[in-house]
MIGULO-254562 format. One record per residue: x, y, z of N, C-alpha, C in turn; residue in three letters. Coordinates in nm, 2 decimals, padded with zeros to 4 digits, always signed. Atoms other than C-alpha are relative to their C-alpha. Layout:
<atoms>
ATOM     nX     nY     nZ    caX    caY    caZ     cX     cY     cZ keke
ATOM      X      Y      Z      X      Y      Z      X      Y      Z  Ala
...
</atoms>
This chain:
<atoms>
ATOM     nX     nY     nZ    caX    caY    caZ     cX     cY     cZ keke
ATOM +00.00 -00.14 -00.06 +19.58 +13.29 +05.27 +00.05 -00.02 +00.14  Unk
ATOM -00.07 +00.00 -00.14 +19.79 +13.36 +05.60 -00.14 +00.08 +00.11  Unk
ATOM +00.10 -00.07 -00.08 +19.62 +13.49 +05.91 +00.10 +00.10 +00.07  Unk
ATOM -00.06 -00.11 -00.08 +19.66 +13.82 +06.07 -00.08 +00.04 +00.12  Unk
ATOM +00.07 -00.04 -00.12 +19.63 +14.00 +06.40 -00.06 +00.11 -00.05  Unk
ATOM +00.03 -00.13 +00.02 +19.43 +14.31 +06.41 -00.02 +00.03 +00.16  Unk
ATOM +00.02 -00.04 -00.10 +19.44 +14.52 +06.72 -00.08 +00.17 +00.01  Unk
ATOM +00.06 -00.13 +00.01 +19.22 +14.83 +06.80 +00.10 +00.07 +00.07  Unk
ATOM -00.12 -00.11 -00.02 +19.46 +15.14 +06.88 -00.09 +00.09 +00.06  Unk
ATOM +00.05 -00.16 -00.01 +19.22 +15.44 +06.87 -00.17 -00.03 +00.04  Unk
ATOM +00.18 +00.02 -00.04 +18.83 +15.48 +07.02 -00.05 +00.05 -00.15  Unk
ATOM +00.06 -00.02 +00.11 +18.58 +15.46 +06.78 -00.11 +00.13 +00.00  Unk
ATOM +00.06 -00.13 -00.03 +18.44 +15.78 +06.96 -00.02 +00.11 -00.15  Unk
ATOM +00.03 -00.12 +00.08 +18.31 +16.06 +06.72 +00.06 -00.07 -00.17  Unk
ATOM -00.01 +00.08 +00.11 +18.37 +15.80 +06.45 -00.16 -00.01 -00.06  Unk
ATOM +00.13 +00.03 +00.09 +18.09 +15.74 +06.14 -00.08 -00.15 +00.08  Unk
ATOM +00.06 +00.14 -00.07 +17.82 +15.47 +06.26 +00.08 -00.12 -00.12  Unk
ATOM -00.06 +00.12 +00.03 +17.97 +15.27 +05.96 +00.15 -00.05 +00.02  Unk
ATOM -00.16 +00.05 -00.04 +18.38 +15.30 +06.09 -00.10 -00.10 +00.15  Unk
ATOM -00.02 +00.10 -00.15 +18.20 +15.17 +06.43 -00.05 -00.17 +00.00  Unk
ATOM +00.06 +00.16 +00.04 +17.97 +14.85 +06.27 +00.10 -00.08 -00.06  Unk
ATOM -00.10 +00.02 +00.04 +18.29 +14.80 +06.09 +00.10 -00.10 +00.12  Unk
ATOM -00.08 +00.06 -00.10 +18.50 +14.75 +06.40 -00.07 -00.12 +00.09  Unk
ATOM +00.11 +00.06 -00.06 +18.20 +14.58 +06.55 +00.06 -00.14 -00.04  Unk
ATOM +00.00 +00.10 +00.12 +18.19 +14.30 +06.27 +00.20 -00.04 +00.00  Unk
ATOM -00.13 +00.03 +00.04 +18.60 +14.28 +06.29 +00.01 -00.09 +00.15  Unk
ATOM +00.00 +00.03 -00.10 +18.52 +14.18 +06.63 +00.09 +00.06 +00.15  Unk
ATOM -00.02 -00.08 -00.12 +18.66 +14.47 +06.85 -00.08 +00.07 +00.07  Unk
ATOM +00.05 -00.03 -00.10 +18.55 +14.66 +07.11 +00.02 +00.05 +00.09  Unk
ATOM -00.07 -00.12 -00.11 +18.78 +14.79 +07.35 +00.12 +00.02 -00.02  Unk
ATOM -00.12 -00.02 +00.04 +19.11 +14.93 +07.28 +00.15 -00.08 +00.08  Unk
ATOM -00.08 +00.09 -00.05 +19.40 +14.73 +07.30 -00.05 -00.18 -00.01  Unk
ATOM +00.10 +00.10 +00.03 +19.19 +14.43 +07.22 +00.06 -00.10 -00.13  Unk
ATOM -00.03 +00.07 +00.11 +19.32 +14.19 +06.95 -00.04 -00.13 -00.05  Unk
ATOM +00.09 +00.09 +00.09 +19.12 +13.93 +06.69 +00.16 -00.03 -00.07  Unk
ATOM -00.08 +00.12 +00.05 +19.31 +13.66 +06.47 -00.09 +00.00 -00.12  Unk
ATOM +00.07 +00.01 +00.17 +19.15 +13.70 +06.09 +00.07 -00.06 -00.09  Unk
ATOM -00.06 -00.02 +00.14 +19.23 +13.52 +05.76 +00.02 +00.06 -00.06  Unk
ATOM -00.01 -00.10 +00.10 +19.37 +13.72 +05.53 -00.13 +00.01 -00.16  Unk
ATOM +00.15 -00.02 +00.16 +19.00 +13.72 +05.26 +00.04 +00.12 +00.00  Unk
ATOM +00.01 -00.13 +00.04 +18.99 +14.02 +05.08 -00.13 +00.06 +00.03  Unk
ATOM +00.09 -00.07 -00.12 +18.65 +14.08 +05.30 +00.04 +00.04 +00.10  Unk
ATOM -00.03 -00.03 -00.13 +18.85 +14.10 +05.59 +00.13 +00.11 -00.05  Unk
ATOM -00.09 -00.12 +00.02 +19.14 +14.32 +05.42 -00.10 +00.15 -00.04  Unk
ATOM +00.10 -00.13 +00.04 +18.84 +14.57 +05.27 -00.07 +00.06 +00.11  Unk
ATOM +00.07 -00.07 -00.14 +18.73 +14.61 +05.65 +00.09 +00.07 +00.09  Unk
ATOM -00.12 -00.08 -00.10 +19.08 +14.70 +05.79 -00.01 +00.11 -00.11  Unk
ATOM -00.06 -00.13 +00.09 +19.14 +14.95 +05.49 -00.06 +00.10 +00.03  Unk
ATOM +00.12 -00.09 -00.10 +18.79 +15.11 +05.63 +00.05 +00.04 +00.12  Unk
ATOM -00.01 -00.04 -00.14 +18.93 +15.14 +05.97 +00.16 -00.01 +00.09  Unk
ATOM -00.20 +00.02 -00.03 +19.32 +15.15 +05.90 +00.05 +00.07 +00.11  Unk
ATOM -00.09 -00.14 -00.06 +19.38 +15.47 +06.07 -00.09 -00.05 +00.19  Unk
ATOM +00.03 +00.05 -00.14 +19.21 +15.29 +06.43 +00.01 -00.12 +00.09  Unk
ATOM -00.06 +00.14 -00.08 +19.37 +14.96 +06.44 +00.14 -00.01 -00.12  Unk
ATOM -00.12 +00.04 +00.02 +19.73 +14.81 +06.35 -00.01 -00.11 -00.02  Unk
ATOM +00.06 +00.20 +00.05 +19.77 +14.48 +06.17 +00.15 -00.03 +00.00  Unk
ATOM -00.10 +00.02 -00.02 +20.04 +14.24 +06.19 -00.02 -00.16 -00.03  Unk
ATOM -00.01 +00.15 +00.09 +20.12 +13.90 +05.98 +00.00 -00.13 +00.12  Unk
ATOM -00.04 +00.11 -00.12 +20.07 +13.61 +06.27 +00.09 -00.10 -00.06  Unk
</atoms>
């Protein structure tokens, strides 16, 4: 499995408590911020939760 970036885009303001433990757990935090994940299918089932607040991108 390859690894990808994930970057936070959007505040997790007036977001569900679970979009925000989500991004929590993906290891962001402030926008513009960017983590390094293997592609697991735990870590793709966390971006799919929180597609529409971060941007992914094949390293």
């Amino acid at each position: 499995m390859g690894k990808i970036k994930v970057t936070k885009v959007k505040s997790a303001i007036n977001r569900t408590q679970r979009q925000k433990r989500t991004l929590e757990a993906l290891g962001l935090r402030k926008i513009g911020q960017v983590k390094e994940h293997e592609a697991t299918p735990n870590i793709l089932g966390m971006i799919a939760k929180v597609s529409h607040l971060v941007s992914v991108e094949e390293a």
